[in-house]
C-alpha positions in Angstrom: 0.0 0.0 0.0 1.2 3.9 -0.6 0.4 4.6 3.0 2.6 2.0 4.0 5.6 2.9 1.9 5.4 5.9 3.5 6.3 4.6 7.0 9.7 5.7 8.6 11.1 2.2 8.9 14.2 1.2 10.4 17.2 0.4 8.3 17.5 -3.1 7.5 21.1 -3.2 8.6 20.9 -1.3 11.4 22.8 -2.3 14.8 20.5 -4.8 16.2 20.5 -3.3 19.4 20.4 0.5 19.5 19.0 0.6 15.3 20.9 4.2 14.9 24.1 3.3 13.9 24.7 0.8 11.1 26.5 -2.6 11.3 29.6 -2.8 11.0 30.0 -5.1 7.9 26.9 -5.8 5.1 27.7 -9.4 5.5 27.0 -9.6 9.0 23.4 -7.5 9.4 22.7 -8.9 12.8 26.3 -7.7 14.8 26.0 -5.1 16.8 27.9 -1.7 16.9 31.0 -1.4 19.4 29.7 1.3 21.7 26.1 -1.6 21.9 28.8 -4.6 22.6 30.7 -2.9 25.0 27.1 -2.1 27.1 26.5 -5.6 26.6 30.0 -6.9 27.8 29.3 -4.4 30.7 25.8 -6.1 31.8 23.5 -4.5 30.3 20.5 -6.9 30.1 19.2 -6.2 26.8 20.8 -8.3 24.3 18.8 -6.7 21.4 16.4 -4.4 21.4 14.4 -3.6 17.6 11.1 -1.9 16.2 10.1 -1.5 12.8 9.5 2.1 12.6 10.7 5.0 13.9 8.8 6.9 15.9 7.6 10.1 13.8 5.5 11.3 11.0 2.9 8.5 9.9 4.1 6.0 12.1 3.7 7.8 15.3 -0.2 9.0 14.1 -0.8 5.2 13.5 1.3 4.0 16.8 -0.6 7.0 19.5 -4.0 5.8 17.8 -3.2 1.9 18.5 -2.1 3.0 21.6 -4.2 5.6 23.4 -7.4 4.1 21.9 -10.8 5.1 23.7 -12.0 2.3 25.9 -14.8 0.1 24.5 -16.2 -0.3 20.9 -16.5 3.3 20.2 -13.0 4.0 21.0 -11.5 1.0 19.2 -9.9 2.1 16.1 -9.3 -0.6 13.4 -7.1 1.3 11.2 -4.7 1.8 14.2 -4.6 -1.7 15.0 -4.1 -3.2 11.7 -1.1 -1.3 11.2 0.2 -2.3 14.4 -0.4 -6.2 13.9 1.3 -5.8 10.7 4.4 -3.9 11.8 5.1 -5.8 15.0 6.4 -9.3 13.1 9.0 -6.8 10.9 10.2 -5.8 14.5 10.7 -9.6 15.6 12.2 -10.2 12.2 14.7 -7.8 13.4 15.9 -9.9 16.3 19.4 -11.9 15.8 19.7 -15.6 17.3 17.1 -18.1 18.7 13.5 -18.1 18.7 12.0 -17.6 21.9 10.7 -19.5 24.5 7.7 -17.2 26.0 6.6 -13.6 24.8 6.7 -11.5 27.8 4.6 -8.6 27.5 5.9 -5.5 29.5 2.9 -4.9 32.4 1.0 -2.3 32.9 -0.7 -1.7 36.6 -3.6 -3.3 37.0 -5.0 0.1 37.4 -4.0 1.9 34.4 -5.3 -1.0 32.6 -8.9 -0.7 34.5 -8.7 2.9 33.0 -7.6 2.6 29.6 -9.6 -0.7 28.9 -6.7 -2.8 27.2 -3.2 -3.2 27.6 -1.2 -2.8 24.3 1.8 -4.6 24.8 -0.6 -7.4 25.6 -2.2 -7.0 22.4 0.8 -7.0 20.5 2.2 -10.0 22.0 -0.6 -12.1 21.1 -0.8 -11.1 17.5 2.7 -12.1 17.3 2.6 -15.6 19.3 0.0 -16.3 16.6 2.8 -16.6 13.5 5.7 -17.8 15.8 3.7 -20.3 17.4 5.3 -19.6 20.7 3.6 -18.5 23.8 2.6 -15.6 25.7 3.4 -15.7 29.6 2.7 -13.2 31.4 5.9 -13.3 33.5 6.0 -10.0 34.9 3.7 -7.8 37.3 3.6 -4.1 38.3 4.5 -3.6 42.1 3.4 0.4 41.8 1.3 2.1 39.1 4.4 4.7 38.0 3.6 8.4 36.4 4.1 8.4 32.6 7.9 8.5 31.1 6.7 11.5 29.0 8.7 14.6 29.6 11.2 12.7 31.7 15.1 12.9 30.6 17.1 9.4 30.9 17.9 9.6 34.7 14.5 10.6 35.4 12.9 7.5 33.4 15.7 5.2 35.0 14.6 6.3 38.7 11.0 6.4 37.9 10.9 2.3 37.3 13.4 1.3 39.4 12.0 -1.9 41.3 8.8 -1.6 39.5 8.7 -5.1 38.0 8.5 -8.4 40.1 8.3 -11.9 38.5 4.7 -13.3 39.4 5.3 -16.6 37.8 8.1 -19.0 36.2 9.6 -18.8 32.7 9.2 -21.8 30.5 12.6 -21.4 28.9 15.9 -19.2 29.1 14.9 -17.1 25.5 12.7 -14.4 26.2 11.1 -11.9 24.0 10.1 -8.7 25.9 7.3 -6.8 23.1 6.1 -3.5 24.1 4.6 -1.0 21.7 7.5 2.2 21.7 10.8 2.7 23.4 12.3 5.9 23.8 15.5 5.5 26.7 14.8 2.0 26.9 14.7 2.5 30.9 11.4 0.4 30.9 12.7 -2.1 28.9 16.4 -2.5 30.4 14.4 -2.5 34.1 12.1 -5.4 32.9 15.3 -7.6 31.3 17.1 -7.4 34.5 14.1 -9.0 36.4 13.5 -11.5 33.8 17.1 -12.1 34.3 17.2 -13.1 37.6 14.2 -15.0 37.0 16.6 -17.2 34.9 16.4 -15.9 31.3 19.9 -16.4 29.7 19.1 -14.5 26.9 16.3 -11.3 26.7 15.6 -9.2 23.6 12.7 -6.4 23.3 10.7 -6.6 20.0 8.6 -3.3 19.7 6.1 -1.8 17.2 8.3 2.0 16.9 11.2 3.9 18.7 12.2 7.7 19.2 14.9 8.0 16.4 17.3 9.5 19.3 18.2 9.3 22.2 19.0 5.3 21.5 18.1 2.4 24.0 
């Protein structure tokens, strides 16, 4: 479709983990670039982290619809949510190594979920269970409903979810697949991979619909 053309995606060889600087060599897309090893070799828990689009223009009118959606049948907006079902695979195809055990959809409180109605991330990780035919367990739980990230600089986001995850359940495997709809910082994410971590995951990746093209995760 020309709509879709239009999207903002991200580069096919990007840096699997922080998608703004390219890899290093065309013949190996999936390595990621020096400064995103070095994080990793420091223990950083996110071993990739890759969305489809970038987080402006079209993209972000299609991605705030999906997302911020009125509750109930009046507010759902089909448009919104096709887009997002179709883009979310192109994220996961993104992801270097294994297929996952479990999708692990990042949480929202119990209470903003009550208010909005649905919970994205939710969403997203069951439309994409569906084609890898893995499944969706719902690994991690909210201790404290948190103010939005929005507005907040990197420290601030960092603070603001610290110890804001607990693991309510096992996982089924050491391959995780965190999906959540944008990243910005990556503070939520990077929070969420260290619990999974020392839940047991050996290996966690975030798969996500769109990203802010800077600063990266």
């Amino acid at each position: 479709m020309r709509c879709e053309a239009r999207l903002p995606r991200v580069a096919a060889h990007a840096c699997p983990r922080c998608q703004a600087v390219a890899a290093p060599s065309a013949g190996a897309p999936c390595a990621p670039c020096a400064a995103c090893a070095a994080a990793r070799a420091a223990g950083d828990p996110l071993d990739a982290c890759c969305a489809a689009v970038w987080f402006e223009g079209d993209a972000a009118r299609y991605v705030r619809r999906f997302k911020y959606a009125s509750p109930g049948l009046a507010g759902w907006d089909p448009g919104a949510e096709a887009v997002a079902r179709r883009l979310i695979p192109e994220a996961a195809a993104r992801v270097p190594g294994p297929a996952p055990d479990a999708l692990v959809p990042v949480p929202l409180h119990p209470a903003r979920v009550r208010r909005r109605g649905f919970a994205p991330a939710a969403i997203l990780a069951a439309a994409l269970a569906r084609g890898l035919r893995v499944p969706v367990v719902a690994v991690l739980g909210r201790r404290r409903d948190t103010p939005s990230q929005t507005g907040l600089d990197r420290p601030a986001r960092r603070a603001n979810v610290a110890g804001c995850f607990a693991a309510v359940r096992p996982l089924p495997g050491p391959e995780v697949w965190l999906i959540d709809d944008v990243v910005t910082t990556g503070a939520t994410l990077g929070e969420a991979a260290r619990v999974l971590r020392a839940a047991g995951a050996r290996r966690v990746a975030a798969v996500c619909l769109a990203r802010t093209p800077a600063p990266p995760c």
